[in-house]
C-alpha positions as semicolon CSV with decimal commas, in nm:
position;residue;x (nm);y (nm);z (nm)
1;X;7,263;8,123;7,255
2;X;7,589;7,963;7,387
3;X;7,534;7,569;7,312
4;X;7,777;7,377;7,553
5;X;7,782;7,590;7,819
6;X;7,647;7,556;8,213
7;X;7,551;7,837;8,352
8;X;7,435;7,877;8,738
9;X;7,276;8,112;8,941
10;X;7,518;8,259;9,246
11;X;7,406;8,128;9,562
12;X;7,559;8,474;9,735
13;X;7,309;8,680;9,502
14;X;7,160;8,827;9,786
15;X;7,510;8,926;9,939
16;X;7,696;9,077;9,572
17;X;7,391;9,223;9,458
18;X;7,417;9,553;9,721
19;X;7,757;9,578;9,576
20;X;7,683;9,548;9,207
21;X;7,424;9,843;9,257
22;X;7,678;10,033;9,472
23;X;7,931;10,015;9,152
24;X;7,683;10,108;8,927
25;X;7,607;10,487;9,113
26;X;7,938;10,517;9,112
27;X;8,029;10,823;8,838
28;X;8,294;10,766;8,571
29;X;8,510;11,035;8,475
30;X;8,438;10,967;8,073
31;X;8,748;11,266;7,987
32;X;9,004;10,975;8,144
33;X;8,875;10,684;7,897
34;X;9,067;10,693;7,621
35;X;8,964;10,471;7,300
36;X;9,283;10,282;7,189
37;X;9,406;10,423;6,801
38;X;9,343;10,107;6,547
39;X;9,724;10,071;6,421
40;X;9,827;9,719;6,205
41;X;10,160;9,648;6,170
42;X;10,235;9,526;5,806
43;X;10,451;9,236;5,796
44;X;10,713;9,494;5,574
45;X;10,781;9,643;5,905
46;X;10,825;9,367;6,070
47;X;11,214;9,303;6,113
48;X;11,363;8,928;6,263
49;X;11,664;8,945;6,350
50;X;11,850;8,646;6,472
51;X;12,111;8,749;6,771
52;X;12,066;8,731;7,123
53;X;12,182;8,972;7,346
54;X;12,348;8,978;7,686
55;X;12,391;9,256;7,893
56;X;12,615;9,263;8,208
57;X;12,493;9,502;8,489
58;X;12,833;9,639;8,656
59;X;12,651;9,645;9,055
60;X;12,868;9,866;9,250
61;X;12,957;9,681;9,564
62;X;12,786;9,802;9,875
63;X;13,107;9,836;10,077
64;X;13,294;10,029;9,852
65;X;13,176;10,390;9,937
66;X;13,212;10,314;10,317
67;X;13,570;10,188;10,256
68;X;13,643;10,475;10,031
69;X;13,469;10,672;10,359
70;X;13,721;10,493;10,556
71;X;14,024;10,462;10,390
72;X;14,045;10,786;10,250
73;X;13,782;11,023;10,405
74;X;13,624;11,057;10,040
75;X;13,234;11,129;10,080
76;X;13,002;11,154;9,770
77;X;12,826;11,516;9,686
78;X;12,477;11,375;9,748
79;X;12,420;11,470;10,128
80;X;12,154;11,179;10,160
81;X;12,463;10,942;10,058
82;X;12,692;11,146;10,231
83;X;12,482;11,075;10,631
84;X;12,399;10,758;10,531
85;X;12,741;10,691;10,485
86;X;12,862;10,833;10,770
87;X;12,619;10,667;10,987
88;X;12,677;10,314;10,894
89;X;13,045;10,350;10,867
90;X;13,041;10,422;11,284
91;X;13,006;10,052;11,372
92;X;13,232;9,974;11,075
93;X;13,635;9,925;11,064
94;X;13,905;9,916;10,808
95;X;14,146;9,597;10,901
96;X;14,416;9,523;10,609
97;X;14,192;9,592;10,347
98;X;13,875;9,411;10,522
99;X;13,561;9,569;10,655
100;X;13,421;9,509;10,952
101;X;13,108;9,531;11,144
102;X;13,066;9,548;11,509
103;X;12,761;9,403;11,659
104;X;12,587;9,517;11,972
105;X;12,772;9,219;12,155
106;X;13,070;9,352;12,041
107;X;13,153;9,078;11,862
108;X;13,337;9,163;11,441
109;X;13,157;8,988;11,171
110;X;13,325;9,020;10,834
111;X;13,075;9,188;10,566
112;X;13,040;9,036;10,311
113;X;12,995;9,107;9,947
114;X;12,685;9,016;9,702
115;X;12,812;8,722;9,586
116;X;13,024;8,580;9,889
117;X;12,685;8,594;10,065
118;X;12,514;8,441;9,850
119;X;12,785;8,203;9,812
120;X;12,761;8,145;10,224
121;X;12,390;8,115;10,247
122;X;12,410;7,846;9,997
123;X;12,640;7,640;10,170
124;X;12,466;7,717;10,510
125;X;12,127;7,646;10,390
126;X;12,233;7,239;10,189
127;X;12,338;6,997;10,376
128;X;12,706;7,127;10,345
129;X;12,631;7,329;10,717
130;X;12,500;7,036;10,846
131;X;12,117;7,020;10,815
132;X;11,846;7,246;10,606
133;X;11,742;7,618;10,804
134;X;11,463;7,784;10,785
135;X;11,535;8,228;10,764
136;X;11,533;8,313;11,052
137;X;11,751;8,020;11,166
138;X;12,002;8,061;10,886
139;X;12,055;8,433;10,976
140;X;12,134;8,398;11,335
141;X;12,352;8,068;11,270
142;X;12,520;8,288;10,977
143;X;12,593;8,582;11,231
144;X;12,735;8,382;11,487
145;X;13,021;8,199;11,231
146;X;13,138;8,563;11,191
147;X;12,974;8,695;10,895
148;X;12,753;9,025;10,823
């Protein structure tokens, strides 16, 4: 029937065939098995179009609620937001317009925004740092310069 092609007998046989027999008793719901509706699209409908384009995704920062928190006591309505808020922004201060995190060492590591951190665990991670870090490494060495 199929010219070409090897076939071979499973030397596990003995170990998949309780399983194949298992999946057979097991009962299909046939009211969930739904036959897909034959549909051809006509090349009339069919519409190229050459333009590419770009959308920019405006990410709020992830400091900017806790320094509105801070600066200005201004809390969204969302009470999830609102405690979460509240929670992290007790280890946090306000200093000329930079926020800052105090660790359990009490030691203040600047926080850093998306793209400053990635930005710093570039540079720490190349040779620019001195030499390459693995994670865990590169988080601890990261801390310690000051950063959060």
């Amino acid at each position: 029937m199929f010219q070409g092609v090897l076939t071979r007998w499973l030397t596990r046989l003995p170990v998949l065939q309780p399983l194949w027999h298992w999946g057979q008793r097991m009962p299909v719901c046939n009211c969930l098995v739904v036959a897909p509706e034959e549909y051809e699209i006509k090349d009339e409908e069919i519409e190229e179009v050459d333009m590419i384009t770009v959308c920019q995704i405006d990410k709020e920062d992830w400091r900017q609620p806790i320094i509105d928190y801070l600066d200005h006591q201004k809390l969204p309505n969302d009470p999830r937001h609102r405690t979460e808020i509240c929670r992290r922004a007790s280890r946090l201060i306000l200093f000329k317009g930079t926020l800052y995190r105090r660790s359990f060492d009490k030691l203040w590591s600047r926080c850093l925004e998306d793209q400053e951190a990635a930005k710093t665990i570039e540079e720490f991670h190349s040779r620019i740092c001195g030499a390459h870090q693995s994670g865990p490494k590169l988080h601890d060495r990261i801390k310690r310069m000051g950063y959060y």
